[in-house]
C-alpha positions in Angstrom: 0.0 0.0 0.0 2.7 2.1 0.5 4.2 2.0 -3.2 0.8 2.5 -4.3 2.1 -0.4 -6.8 -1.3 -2.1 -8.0 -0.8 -5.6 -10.2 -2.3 -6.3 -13.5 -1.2 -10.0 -13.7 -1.0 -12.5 -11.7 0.6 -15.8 -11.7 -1.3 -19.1 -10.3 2.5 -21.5 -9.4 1.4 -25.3 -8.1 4.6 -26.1 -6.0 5.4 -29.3 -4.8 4.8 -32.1 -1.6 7.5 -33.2 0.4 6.4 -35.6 2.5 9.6 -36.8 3.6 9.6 -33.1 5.5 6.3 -33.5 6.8 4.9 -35.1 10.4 2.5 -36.9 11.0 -0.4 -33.9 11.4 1.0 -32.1 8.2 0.5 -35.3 5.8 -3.0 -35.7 7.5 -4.1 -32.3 5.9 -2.0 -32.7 2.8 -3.9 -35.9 2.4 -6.8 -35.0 3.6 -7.3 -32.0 2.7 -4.9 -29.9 0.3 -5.1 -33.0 -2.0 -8.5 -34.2 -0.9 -10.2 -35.8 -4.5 -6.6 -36.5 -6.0 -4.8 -40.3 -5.5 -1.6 -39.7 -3.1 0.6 -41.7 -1.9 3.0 -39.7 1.0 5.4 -42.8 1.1 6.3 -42.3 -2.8 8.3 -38.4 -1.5 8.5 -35.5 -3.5 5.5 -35.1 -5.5 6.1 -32.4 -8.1 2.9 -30.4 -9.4 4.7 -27.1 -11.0 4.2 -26.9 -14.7 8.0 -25.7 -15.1 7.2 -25.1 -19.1 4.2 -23.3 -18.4 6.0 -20.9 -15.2 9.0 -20.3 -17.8 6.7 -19.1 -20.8 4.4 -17.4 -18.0 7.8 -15.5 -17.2 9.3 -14.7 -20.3 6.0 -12.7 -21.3 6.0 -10.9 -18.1 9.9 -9.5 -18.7 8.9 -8.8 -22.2 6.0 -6.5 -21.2 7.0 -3.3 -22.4 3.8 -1.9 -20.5 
């Protein structure tokens, strides 16, 4: 608020689950909720969900912007 900077795009980035990292509570609402309708397996580790492709086009266009 204080730049008064106000965004124009916006950039929707998946991320990944590590359950390796997680206890016991944190894979119960990774599981249970963040991916409640999807098939997960926490003792298969890193899931990855970022579409690296998509991010890298996603941020080319943005440095291109001559707006």
């Amino acid at each position: 608020m204080r730049t008064g900077l106000e965004p124009d795009a916006q950039a929707l980035v998946a991320g990944a689950v590590r359950s390796d990292r997680y206890d016991y509570f944190a894979t119960q609402v990774v599981r249970h909720v963040v991916l409640r309708d999807r098939s997960y397996d926490p003792t298969e580790g890193t899931h990855e969900f970022t579409d690296w492709d998509a991010l890298a086009a996603t941020l080319r266009a943005f440095a291109a912007d001559d707006d």
